[in-house]
C-alpha positions as CSV (number, residue, x, y, z in Angstrom):
1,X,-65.0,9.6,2.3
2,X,-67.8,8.1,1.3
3,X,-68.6,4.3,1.1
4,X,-68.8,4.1,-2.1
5,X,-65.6,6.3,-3.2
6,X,-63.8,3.9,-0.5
7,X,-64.8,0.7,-2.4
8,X,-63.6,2.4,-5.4
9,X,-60.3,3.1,-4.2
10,X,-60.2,-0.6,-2.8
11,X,-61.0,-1.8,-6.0
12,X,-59.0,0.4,-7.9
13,X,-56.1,-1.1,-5.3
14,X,-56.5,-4.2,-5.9
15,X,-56.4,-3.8,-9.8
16,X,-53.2,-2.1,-9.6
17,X,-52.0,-5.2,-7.4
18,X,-53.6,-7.9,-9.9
19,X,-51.9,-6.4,-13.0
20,X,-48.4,-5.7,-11.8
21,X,-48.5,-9.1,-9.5
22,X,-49.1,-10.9,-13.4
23,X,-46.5,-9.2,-15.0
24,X,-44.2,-9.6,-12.5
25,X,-45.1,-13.6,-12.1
26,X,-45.2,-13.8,-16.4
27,X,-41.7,-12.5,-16.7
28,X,-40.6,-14.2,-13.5
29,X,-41.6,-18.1,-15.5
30,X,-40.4,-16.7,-18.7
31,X,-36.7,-16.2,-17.2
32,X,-37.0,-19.4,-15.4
33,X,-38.4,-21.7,-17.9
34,X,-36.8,-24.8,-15.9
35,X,-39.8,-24.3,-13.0
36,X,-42.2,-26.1,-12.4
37,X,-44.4,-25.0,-9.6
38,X,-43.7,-22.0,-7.6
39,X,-44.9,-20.8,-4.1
40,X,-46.3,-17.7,-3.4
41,X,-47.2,-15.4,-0.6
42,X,-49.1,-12.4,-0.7
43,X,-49.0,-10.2,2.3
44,X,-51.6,-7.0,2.8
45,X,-50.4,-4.8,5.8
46,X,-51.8,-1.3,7.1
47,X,-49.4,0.9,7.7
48,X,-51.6,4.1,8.4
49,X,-49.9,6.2,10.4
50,X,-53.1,5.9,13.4
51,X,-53.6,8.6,16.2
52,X,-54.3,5.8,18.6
53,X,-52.0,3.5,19.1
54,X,-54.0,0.4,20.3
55,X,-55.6,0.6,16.9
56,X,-56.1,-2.5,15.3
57,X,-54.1,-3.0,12.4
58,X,-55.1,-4.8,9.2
59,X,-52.4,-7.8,8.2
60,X,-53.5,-10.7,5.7
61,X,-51.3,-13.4,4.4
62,X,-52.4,-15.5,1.7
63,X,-50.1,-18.4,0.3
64,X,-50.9,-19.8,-3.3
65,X,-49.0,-22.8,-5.2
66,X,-48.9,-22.1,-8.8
67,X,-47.9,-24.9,-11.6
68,X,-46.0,-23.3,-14.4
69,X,-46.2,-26.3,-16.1
């Protein structure tokens, strides 16, 4: 794969994420309208299937506050 047909399919990745993470959050505040901050974590985790074991495996956890109000 090239380099930049990998950067496309992170990017392309990440869009998917961003637009179903929204919709999910929107509709998630709208059936909770009595919220007013939530907490969020958004965890990334490689779960390729690696030939080598002691391959290093991606894992990033990112934590976000968000006020609803």
């Amino acid at each position: 794969m090239t380099d930049e047909m990998c950067k496309k399919d992170i990017r392309g990745l990440l869009k998917t994420f961003g637009v179903m993470a929204d919709e999910a959050i929107v509709g998630h505040i709208a059936k909770n309208p009595g919220v007013d901050n939530l907490n969020f974590k958004i965890t990334l985790e490689d779960i390729t299937n690696y030939d080598d074991a002691n391959t290093e495996r991606l894992n990033i956890e990112i934590t976000k506050a968000i006020q609803c109000k």
